[in-house]
TIGULO-254678 format. One line per field, with one value per residue: x, y, z of N, C-alpha, C in turn; chain. Coordinates in nm, 2 decimals, always signed. Example, Ala and Ser with C-alpha at 12.3 -4.5 7.8 and 13.67 -1.06 7.14 Angstrom:
! residues 2
nx [+1.32_+1.28] .
ny [-0.57_-0.22] .
nz [+0.78_+0.71] .
cax [+1.23_+1.37] .
cay [-0.45_-0.11] .
caz [+0.78_+0.71] .
cx [+1.32_+1.29] .
cy [-0.33_+0.00] .
cz [+0.78_+0.79] .
mol [A_A] .
***
This chain:
! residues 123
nx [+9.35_+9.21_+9.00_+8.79_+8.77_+8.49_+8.30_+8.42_+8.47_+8.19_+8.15_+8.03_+8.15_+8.51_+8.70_+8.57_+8.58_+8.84_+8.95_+8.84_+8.91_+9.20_+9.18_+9.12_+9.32_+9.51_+9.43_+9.42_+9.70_+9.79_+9.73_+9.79_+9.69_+9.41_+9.10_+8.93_+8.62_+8.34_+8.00_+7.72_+7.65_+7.90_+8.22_+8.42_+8.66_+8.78_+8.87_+8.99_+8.75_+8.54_+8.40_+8.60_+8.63_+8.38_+8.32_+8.15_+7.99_+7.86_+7.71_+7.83_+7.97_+8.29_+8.24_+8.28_+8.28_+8.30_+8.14_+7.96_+8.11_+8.36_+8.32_+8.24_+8.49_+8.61_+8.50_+8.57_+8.81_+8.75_+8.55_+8.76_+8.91_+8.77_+8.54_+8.25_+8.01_+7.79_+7.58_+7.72_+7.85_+8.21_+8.17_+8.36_+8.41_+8.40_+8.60_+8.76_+9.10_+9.21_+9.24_+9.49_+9.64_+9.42_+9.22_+9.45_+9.43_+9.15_+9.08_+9.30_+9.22_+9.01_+9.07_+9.25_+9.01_+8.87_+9.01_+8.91_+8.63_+8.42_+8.19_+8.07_+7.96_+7.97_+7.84] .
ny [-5.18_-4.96_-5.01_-5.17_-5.01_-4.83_-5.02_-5.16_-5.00_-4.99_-5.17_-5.22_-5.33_-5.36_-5.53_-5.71_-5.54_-5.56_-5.78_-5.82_-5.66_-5.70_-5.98_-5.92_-5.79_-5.96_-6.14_-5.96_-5.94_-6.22_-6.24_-6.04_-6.04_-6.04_-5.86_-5.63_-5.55_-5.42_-5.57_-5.64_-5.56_-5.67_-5.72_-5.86_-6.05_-6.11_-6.27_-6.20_-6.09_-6.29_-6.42_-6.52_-6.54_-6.38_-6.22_-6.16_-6.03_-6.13_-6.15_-6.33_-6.50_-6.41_-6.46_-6.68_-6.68_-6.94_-7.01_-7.32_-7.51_-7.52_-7.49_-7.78_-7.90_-7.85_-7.93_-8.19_-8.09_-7.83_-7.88_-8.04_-7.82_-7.70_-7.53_-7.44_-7.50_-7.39_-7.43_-7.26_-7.08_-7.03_-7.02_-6.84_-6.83_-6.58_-6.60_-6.76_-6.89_-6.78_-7.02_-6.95_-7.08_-7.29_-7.11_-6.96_-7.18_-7.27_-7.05_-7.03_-7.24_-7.20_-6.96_-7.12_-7.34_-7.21_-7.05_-7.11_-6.97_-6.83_-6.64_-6.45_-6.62_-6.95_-7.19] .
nz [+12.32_+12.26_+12.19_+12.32_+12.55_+12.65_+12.69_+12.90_+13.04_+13.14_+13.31_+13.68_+13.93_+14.04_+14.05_+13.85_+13.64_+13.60_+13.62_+13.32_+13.15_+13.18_+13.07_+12.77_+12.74_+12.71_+12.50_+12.28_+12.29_+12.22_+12.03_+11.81_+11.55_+11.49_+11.44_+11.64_+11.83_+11.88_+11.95_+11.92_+12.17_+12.31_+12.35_+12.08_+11.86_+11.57_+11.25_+10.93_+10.84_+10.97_+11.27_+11.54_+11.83_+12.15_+12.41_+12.75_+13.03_+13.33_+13.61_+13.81_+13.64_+13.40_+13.07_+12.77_+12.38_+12.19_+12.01_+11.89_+11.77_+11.82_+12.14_+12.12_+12.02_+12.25_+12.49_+12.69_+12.81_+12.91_+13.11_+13.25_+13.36_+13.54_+13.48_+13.35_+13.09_+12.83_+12.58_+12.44_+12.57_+12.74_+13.09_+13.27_+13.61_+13.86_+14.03_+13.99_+13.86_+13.54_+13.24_+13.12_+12.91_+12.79_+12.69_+12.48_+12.30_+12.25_+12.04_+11.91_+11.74_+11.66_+11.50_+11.29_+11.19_+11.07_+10.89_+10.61_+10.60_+10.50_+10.59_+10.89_+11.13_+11.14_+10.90] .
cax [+9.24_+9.09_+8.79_+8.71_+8.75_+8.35_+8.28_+8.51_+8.43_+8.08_+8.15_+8.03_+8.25_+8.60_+8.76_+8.55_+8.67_+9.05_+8.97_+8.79_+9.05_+9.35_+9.14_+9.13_+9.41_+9.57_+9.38_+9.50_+9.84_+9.86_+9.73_+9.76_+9.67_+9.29_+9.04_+8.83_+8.55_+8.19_+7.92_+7.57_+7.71_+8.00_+8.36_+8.48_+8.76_+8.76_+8.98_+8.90_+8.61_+8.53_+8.41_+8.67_+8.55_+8.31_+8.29_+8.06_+8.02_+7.73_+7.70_+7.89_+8.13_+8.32_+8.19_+8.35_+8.17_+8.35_+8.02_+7.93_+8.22_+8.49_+8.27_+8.25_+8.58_+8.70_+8.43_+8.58_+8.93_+8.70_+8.53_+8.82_+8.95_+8.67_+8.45_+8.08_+7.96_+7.64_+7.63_+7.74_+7.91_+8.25_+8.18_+8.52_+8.40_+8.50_+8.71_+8.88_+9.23_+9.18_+9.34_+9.52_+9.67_+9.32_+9.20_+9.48_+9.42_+9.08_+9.11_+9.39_+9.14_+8.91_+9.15_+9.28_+8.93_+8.79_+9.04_+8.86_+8.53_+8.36_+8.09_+8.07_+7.95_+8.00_+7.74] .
cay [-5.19_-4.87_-5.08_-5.24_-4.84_-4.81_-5.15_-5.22_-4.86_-5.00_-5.27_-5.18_-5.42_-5.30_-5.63_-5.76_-5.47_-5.58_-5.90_-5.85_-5.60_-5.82_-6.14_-5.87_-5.76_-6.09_-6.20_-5.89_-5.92_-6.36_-6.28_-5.96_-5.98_-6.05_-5.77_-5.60_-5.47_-5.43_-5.63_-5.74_-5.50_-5.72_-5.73_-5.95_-6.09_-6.16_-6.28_-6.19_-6.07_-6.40_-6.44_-6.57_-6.50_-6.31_-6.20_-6.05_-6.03_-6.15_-6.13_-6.47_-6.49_-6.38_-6.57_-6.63_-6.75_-6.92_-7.09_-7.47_-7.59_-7.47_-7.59_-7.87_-7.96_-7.86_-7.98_-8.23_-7.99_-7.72_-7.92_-8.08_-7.71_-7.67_-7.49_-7.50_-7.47_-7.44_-7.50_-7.12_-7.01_-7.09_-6.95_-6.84_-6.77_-6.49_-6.63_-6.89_-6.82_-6.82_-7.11_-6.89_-7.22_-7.33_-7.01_-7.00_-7.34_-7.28_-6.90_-7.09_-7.34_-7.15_-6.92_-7.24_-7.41_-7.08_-6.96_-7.10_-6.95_-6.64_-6.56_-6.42_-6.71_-7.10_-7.21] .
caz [+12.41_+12.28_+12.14_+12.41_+12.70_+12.68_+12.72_+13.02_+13.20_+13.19_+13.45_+13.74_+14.02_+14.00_+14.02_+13.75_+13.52_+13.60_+13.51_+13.19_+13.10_+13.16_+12.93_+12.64_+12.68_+12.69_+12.36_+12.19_+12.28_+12.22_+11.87_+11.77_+11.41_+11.50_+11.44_+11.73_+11.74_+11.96_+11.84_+12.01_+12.30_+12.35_+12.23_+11.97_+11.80_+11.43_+11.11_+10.81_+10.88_+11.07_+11.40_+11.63_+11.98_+12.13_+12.55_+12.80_+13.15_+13.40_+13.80_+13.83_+13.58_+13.26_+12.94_+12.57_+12.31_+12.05_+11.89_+11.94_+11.71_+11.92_+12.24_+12.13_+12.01_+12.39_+12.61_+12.80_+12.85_+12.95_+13.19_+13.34_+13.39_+13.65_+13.41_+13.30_+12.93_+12.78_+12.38_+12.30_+12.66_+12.87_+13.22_+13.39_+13.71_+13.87_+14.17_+13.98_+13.72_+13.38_+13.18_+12.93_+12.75_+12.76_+12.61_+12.39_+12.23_+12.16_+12.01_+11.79_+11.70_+11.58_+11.36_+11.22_+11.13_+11.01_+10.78_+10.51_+10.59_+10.40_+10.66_+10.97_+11.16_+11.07_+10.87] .
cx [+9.14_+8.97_+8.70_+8.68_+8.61_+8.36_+8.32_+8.46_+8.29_+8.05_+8.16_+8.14_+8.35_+8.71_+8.73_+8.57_+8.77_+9.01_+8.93_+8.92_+9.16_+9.32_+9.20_+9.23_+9.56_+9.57_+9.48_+9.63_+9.87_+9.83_+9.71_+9.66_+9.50_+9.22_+8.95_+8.79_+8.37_+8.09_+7.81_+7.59_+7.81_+8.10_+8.39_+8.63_+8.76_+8.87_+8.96_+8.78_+8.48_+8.52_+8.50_+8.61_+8.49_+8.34_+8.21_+8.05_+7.87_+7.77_+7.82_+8.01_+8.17_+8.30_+8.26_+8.29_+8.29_+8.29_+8.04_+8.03_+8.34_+8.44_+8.28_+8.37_+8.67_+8.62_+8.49_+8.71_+8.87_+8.61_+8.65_+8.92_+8.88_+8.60_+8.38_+8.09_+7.79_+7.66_+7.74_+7.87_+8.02_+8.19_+8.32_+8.46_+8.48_+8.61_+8.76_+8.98_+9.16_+9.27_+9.37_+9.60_+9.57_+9.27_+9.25_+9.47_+9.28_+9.06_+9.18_+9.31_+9.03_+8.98_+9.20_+9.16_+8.82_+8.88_+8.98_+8.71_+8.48_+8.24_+8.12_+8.05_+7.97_+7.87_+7.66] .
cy [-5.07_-4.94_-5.06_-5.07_-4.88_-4.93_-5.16_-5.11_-4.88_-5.11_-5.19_-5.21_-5.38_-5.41_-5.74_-5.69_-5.52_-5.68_-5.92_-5.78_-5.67_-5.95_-6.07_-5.82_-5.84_-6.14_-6.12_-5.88_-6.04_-6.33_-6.13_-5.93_-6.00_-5.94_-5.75_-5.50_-5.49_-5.43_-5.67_-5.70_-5.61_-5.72_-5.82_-5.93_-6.17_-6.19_-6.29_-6.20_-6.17_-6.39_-6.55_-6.61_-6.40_-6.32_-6.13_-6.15_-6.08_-6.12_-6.25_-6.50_-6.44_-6.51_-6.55_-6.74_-6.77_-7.01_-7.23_-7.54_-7.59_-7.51_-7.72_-7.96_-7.96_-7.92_-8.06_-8.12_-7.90_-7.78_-7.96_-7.98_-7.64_-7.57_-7.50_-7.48_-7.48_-7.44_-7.34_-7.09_-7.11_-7.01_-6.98_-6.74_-6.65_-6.48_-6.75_-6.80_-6.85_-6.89_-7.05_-7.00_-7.25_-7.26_-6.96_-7.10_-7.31_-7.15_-6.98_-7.19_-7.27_-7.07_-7.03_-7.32_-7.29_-6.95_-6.97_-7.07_-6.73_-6.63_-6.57_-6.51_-6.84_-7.10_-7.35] .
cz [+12.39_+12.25_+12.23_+12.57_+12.74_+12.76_+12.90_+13.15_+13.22_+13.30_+13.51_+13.86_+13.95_+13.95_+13.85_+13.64_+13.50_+13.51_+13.37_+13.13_+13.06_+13.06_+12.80_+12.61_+12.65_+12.55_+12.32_+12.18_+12.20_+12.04_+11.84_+11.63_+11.43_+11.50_+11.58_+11.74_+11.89_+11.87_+11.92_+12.16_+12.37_+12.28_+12.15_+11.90_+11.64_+11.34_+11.04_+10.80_+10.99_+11.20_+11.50_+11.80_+12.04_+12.33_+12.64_+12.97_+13.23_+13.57_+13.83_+13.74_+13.45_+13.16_+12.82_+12.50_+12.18_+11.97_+11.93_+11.88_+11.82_+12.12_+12.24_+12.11_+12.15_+12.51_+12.71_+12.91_+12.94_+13.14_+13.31_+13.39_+13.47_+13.56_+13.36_+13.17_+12.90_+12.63_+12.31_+12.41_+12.72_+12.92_+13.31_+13.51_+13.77_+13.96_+14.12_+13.87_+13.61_+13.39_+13.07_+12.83_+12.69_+12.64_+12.48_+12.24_+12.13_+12.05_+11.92_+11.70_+11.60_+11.46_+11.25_+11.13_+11.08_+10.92_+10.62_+10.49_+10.55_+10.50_+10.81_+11.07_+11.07_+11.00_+10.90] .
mol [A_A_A_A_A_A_A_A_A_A_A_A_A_A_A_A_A_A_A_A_A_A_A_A_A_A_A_A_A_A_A_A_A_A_A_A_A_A_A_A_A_A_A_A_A_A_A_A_A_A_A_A_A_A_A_A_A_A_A_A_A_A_A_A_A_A_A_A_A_A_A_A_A_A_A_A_A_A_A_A_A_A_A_A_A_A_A_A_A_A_A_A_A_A_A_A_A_A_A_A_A_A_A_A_A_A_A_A_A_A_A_A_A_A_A_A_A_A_A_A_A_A_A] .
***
């Protein structure tokens, strides 16, 4: 978690630190071997240099960005998990649980259909 210290000690709300905290430090535990790293002033999660997932915080809720492929392959899941999406963003509210299977799933999803990619983003 040292990556992510700055980052985290920059939330202001105390609760919304915990909770970012405890996501990242969830990622980093479920998959260790994933690189991290702050990027576009948010944390990230990479493989092989690859973008995995990406997170950041707003007034309303915690967000992870794992690009429109990985949105899209979960949309309805994500929805029927009481959660919004827009093409790039979940939003995990900040008064509901996380779905760490959910989260899981797609995080695996993406390592899985982005081991064979040589750039940073999908193309």
């Amino acid at each position: 978690m040292e990556t992510f210290e700055d980052f985290i000690g920059q939330i202001e709300n105390p609760e919304q630190q915990a909770r970012t905290a405890e996501v990242l430090a969830w990622v980093e535990g479920t998959f260790p071997n994933l690189g991290k790293r702050i990027a576009w002033n948010q944390p990230m999660f990479t493989d092989h240099d690859t973008f995995i997932a990406g997170f950041s915080v707003s007034k309303k809720h915690l967000a992870m960005s794992p690009e429109l492929v990985g949105i899209e392959a979960f949309s309805a899941e994500i929805k029927k998990a009481g959660y919004n999406h827009t093409k790039m963003l979940i939003q995990f509210p900040w008064d509901k649980p996380i779905d760490y299977d959910l989260l899981r799933r797609i995080i695996q999803f993406n390592i899985e259909d982005k081991a064979e990619c040589t750039t940073f983003w999908r193309k």
